[in-house]
N, C-alpha and C positions, 0 to 999 in steps of 0.2 A: 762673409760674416753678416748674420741679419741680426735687426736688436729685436726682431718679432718672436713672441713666445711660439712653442711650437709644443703642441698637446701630444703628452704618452700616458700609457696605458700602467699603473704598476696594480700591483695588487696586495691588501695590508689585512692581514688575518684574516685571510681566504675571502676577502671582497675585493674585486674588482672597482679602479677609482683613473681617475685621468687628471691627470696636471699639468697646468702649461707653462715652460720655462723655456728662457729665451736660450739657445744651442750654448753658449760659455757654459752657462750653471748646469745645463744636462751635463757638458764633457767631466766638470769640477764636478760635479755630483757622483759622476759613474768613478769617476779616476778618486775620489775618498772609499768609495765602498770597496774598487781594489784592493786599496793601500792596507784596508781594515779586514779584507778576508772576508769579508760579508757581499752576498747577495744584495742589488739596491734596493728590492723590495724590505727585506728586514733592516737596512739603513731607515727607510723610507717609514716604517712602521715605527722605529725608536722614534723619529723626530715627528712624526703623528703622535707619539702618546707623550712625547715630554711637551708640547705645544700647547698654547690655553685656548681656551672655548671662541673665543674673539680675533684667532688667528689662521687664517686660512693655509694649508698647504704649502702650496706653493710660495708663499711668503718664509713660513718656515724654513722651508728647503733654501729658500738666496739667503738665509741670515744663517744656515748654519754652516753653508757653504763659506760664507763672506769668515766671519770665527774661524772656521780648521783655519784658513789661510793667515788671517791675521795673526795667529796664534802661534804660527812657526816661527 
């Protein structure tokens, strides 16, 4: 287990974009977009366009990770 972020590649209405999350929130990330029947790109793309101008990516992605979970 590393707590170092680790940069991927997704792609969010046909652009090409890289984010870096530390290996837990990639596994939690991939493992909701299963849950949800959705590609993590179009997961990736909701929480890009529900996200405000002053919040980067990757932040979004651990806070909406951190939510599904607390929310069960």
């Amino acid at each position: 287990m590393s707590g170092r972020p680790v940069k991927h590649s997704l792609t969010l209405r046909g652009h090409r974009t890289s984010v870096s999350l530390e290996d837990e929130f990639w596994r939690a990330f991939r493992d909701i977009a299963q849950e949800k029947e959705i590609p993590i790109n179009v997961l990736a793309a909701e929480i890009d366009t529900a996200r405000g101008p002053d919040i980067g990516l990757a932040s979004a992605i651990r806070v909406y990770v951190l939510k599904h979970f607390r929310d069960q």
